[in-house]
C-alpha atoms as one frame of an Amber mdcrd trajectory, in Angstrom:
protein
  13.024  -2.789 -24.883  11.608   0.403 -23.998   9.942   2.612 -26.723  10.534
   6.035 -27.588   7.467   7.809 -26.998   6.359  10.209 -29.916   5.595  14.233
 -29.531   1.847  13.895 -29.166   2.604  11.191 -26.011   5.173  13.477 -24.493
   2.659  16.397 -24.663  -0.394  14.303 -23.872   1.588  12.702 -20.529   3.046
  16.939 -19.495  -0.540  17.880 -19.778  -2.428  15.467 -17.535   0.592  16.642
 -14.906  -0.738  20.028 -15.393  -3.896  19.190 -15.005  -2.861  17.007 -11.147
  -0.610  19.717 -10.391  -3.655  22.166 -10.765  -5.865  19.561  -8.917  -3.551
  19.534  -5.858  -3.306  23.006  -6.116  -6.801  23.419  -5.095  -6.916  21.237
  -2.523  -4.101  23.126  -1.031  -5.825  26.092  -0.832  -9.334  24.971   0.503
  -7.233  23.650   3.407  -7.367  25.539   6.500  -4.118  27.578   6.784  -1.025
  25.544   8.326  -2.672  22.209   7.228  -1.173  19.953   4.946  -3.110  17.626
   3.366
């Protein structure tokens, strides 16, 4: 059975996205124009 995951997980789990999303982000932009990593 899967657990419900409490407010602090939920938050925890949408901030580490952020934090990838912001990481790829980055890379996105130090890549030469018209190159997709």
């Amino acid at each position: 059975m899967v657990r419900r995951k409490t407010a602090a997980e939920i938050l925890e789990m949408r901030e580490a996205g952020r934090v990838v999303a912001r990481g790829l982000h980055a890379v996105r932009k130090a890549a030469a124009p018209g190159v997709r990593p």
